[in-house]
PASEDO-484692 format. One record per residue (C-alpha): x, y, z; residue in one letter. Coordinates in steps of 0.1 Angstrom, whole numbers, padded with zeros to 4 digits, always signed. Layout:
N
XYZA
...
//
This chain:
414
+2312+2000+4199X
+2278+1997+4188X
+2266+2013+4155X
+2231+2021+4172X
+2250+2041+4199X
+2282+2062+4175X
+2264+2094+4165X
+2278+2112+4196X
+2311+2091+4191X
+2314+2105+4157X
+2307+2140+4159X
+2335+2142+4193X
+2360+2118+4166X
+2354+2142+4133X
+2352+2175+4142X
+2389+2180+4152X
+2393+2164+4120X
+2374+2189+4102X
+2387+2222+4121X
+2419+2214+4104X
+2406+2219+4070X
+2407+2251+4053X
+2369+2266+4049X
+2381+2279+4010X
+2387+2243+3997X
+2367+2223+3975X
+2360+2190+3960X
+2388+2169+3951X
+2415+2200+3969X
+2394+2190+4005X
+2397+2155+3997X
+2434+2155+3993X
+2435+2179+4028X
+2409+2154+4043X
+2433+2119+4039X
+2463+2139+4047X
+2452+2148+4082X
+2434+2114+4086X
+2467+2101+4081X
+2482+2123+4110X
+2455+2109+4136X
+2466+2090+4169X
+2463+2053+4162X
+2436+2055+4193X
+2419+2080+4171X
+2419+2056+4138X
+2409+2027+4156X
+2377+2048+4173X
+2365+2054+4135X
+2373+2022+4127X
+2352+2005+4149X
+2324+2027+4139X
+2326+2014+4105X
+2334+1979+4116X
+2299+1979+4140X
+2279+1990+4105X
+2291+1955+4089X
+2285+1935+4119X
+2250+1946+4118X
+2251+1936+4083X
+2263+1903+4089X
+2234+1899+4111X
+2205+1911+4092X
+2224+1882+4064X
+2226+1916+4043X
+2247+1912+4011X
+2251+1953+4006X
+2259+1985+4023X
+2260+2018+4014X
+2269+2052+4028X
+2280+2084+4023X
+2275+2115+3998X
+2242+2127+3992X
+2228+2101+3974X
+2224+2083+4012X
+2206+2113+4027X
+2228+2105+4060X
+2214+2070+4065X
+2231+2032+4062X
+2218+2015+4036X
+2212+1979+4034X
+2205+1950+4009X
+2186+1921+4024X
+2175+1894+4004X
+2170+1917+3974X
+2157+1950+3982X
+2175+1979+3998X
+2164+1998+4028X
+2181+2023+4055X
+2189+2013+4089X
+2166+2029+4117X
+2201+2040+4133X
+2223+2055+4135X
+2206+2094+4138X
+2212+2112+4103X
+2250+2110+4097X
+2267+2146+4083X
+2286+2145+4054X
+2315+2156+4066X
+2313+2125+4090X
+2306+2101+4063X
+2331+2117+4043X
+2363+2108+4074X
+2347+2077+4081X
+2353+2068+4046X
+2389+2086+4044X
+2400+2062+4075X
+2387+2032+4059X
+2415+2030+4028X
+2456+2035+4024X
+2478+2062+4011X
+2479+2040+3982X
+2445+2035+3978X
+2438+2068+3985X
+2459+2086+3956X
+2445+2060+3931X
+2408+2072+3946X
+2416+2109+3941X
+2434+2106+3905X
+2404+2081+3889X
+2377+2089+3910X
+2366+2056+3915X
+2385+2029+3939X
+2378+1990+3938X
+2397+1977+3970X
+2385+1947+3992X
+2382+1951+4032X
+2384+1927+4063X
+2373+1927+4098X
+2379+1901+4125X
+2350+1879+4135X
+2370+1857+4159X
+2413+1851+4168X
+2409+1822+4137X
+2386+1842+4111X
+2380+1871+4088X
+2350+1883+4073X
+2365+1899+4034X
+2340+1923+4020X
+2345+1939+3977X
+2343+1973+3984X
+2336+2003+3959X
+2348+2041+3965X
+2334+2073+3943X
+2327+2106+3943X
+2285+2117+3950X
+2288+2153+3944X
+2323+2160+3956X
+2316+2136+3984X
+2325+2103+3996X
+2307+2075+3988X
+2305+2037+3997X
+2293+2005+3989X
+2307+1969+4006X
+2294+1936+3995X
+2296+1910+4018X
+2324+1878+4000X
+2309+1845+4012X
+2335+1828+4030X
+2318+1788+4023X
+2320+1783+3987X
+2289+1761+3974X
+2292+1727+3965X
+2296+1721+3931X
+2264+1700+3924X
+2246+1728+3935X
+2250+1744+3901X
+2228+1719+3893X
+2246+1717+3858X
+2246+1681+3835X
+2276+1658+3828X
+2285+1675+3799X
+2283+1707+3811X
+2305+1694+3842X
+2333+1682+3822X
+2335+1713+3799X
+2342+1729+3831X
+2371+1709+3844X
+2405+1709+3832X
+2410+1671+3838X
+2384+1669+3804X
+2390+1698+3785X
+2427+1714+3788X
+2417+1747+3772X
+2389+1770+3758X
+2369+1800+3774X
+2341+1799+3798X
+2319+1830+3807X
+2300+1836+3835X
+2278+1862+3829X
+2249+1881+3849X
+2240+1915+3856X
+2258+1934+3892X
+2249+1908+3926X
+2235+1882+3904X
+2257+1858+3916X
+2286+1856+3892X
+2320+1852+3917X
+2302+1826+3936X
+2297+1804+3906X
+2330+1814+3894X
+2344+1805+3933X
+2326+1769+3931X
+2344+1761+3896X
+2377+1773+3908X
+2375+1752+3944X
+2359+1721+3923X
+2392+1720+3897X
+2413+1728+3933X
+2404+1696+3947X
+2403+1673+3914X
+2435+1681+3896X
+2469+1688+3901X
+2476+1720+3884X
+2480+1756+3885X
+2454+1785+3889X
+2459+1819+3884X
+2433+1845+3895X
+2433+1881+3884X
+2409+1900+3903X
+2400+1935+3912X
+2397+1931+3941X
+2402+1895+3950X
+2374+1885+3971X
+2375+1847+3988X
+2406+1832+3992X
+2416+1791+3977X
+2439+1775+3997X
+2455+1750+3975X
+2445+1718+3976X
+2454+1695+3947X
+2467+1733+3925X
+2487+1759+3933X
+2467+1789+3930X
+2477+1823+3926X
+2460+1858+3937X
+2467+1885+3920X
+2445+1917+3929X
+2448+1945+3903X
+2459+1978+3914X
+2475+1960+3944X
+2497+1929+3925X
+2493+1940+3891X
+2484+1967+3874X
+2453+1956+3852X
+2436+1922+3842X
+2453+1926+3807X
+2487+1929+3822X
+2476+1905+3844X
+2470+1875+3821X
+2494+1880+3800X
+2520+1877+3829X
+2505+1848+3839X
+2517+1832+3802X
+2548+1835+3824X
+2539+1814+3848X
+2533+1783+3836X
+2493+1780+3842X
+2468+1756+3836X
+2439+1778+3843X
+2439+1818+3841X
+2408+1831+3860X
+2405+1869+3843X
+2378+1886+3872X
+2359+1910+3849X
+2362+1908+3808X
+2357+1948+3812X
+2372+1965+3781X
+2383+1959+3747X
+2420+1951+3753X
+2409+1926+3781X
+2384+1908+3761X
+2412+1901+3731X
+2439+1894+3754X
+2417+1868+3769X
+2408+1854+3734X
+2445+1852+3729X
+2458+1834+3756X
+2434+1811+3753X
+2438+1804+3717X
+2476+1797+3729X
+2466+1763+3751X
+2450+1774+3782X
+2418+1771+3801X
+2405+1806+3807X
+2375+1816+3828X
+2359+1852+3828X
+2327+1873+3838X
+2306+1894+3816X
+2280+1923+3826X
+2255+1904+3806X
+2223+1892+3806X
+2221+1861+3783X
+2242+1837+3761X
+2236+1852+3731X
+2240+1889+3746X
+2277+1876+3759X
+2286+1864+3722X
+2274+1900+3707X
+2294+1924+3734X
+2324+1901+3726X
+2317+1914+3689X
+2307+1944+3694X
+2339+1950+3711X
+2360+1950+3682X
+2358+1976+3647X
+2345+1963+3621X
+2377+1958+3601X
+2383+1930+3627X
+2356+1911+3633X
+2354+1885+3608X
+2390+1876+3627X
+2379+1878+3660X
+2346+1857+3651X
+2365+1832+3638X
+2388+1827+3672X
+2359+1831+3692X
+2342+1801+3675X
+2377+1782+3680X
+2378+1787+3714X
+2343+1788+3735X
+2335+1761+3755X
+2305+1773+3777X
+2288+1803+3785X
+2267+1805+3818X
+2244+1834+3825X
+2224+1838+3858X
+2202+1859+3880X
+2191+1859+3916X
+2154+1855+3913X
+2133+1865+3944X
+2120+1832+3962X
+2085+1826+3978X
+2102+1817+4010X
+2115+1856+4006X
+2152+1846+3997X
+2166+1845+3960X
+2172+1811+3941X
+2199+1808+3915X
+2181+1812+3877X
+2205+1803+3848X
+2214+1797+3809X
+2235+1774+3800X
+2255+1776+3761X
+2276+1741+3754X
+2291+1753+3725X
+2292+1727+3700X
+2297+1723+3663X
+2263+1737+3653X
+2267+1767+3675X
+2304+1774+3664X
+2294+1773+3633X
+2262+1803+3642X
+2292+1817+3658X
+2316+1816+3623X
+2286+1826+3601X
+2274+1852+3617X
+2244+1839+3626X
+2241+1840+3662X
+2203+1847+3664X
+2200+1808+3655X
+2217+1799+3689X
+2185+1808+3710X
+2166+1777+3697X
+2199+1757+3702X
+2191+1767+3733X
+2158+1756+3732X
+2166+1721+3720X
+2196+1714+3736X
+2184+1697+3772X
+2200+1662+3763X
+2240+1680+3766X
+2230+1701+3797X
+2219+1731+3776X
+2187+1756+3784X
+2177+1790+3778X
+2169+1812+3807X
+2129+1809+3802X
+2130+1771+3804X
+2146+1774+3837X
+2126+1803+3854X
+2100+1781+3839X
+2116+1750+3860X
+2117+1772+3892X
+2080+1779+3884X
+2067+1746+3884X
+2087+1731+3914X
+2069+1760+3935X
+2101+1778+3940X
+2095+1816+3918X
+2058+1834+3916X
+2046+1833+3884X
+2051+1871+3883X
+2085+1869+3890X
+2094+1842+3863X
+2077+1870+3840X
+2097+1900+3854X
+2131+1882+3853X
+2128+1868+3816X
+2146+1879+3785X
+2123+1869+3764X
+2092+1878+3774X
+2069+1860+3744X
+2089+1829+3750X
+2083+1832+3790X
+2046+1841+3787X
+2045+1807+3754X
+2059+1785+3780X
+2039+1794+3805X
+2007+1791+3787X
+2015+1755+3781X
+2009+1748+3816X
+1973+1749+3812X
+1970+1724+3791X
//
């Protein structure tokens, strides 16, 4: 069923849905009338709406979107789609209703899913539709409420995981990565939302698959690409779904016997210690951050904690840092985005910042660091710059530091 051609197809597959809701009920009360009937529907009558959300992400495949969105107000009855950056709504389908948006969306989850929706208004959950008999396309979805409505957002999960010298990181960046040189100590990937942060985390996780023999547990809400072991067992473990948060999560895995404990999303305060913990006890642990720069990663960890604690918590932190990436997707001239990042070795000197309180010094560690694989992210949009990758405009725009960007910049000149 094509998505250009469902607006007919919806409105005849919804509205015996909706004649079986009450008029008098409201916001979350519909909701919880709206899955219960969904739930009743013919499995010819599930699989029609399916298919209607199934053609939305083929098209997406097509247009090499990474985003869709739809549903509640906030999509003024269009699809909505990311391509290479910037986000735009579909020419069709004609202007969806909410109330079709809203059993669309109903038919897309479980029961399960569908409880844990209504009581936290909010449901992470991924999603897969068939491309051929031999292969799935996975997509991390997000469900919320958009004034008592539905809404959606799907990001496409790249099933080819890059290569791992196309992280373009040094030798001794490489081995702090792999458990084959360094057995434990915490690495961050960090980067604001779609910046690129499960890939690079995918790439390490293949790259220590196929080069030792050990075992990887991921904890993940909601697991996205799937490892099949190669040289490691590895584990999946999707909160909500296999366990109920990343906390419980990694301290289960202590249970387990791993090597390597992959923690999805450092989110919280509980999370962020736990994984401090575990990997003060002997493991190598990997985890994202919703931040924007080395330095910024070191600071939330901090900030994270009352006061009373973090002289403690400064002092394992220092102990167990290894490396701290932090990326964006910068905008290319050839109109797709090119992987910016800043790399933190942490050694001596910066454990020491780290100890002393002095983490403002680590920028120019940064700075003069290039022999051990180290840069700060203005050196690299700089890089991207200068090979004719990035407009000078967007090196600018994408830059933490402005002064330093617009200093290294003006050097060019001369």
């Amino acid at each position: 069923m094509e998505a250009a051609t469902t607006k007919k197809d919806i409105s005849n597959l919804v509205e015996p849905v909706i004649a079986q809701i009450p008029r008098s009920t409201r916001g979350i009360d519909r909701h919880v009338h709206l899955g219960k009937v969904v739930e009743t529907l013919s499995d010819d009558h599930r699989e029609a709406l399916s298919q209607i959300l199934e053609g939305y992400l083929k098209r997406m495949l097509k247009n090499e979107a990474s985003d869709i969105d739809l549903g509640g107000p906030g999509c003024d009855g269009k699809v909505w789609y990311r391509i290479f950056g910037d986000k735009t709504p579909a020419k069709t389908p004609e202007k969806l209703s909410l109330n079709e948006t809203d059993v669309l969306l109903h038919n897309a989850i479980l029961p399960t899913q569908r409880k844990k929706l209504i009581e936290d208004k909010n449901l992470d959950f991924s999603y897969s539709i068939p491309l051929n008999e031999d292969k799935n396309q996975r997509f991390r979805a997000d469900m919320y409420f958009d004034l008592e409505h539905l809404a959606l957002n799907m990001r496409k999960i790249d099933n080819t995981i890059r290569p791992f010298k196309s992280l373009g990181v040094q030798t001794e960046v490489a081995k702090a990565l792999s458990l084959k040189y360094f057995k434990y100590g915490l690495t961050l990937i960090t980067g604001i939302t779609g910046s690129g942060k499960s890939s690079t985390l995918d790439t390490i996780i293949d790259a220590n698959n196929r080069t030792v023999d050990s075992h990887i547990v991921i904890i993940a809400s909601p697991v996205e690409l799937i490892h099949k072991p190669v040289k490691s067992v590895v584990r999946h473990r999707e909160v909500g779904r296999d366990v109920e948060s990343f906390k419980e999560g990694a301290i289960q895995a202590l249970r387990q016997d791993p090597d390597i404990i992959v923690i999805g999303e450092l989110r919280d305060p509980e999370t962020i210690m736990t994984a401090l913990e575990i990997t003060d006890s002997g493991h190598k642990t990997f985890g994202t951050l919703h931040t924007s720069s080395a330095m910024e990663s070191i600071e939330r960890i901090l900030g994270e904690v009352p006061s009373e604690e973090q002289n403690r918590v400064r002092t394992r932190l220092a102990d167990v840092l290894t490396c701290v990436i932090s990326q964006k997707l910068i905008p290319s001239l050839d109109g797709k985005r090119v992987l910016a990042k800043e790399v933190l070795l942490v050694n001596n000197s910066v454990k020491a910042a780290i100890r002393n309180n002095n983490v403002g010094e680590i920028y120019q560690m940064l700075m003069e660091g290039s022999d051990k694989g180290m840069n700060t992210m203005e050196q690299d949009l700089k890089r991207l710059y200068t090979e004719g990758v990035i407009s000078k405009e967007e090196a600018v725009n994408n830059a933490n530091n402005k002064t330093k960007i617009m200093q290294l910049l003006s050097e060019l000149n001369y």
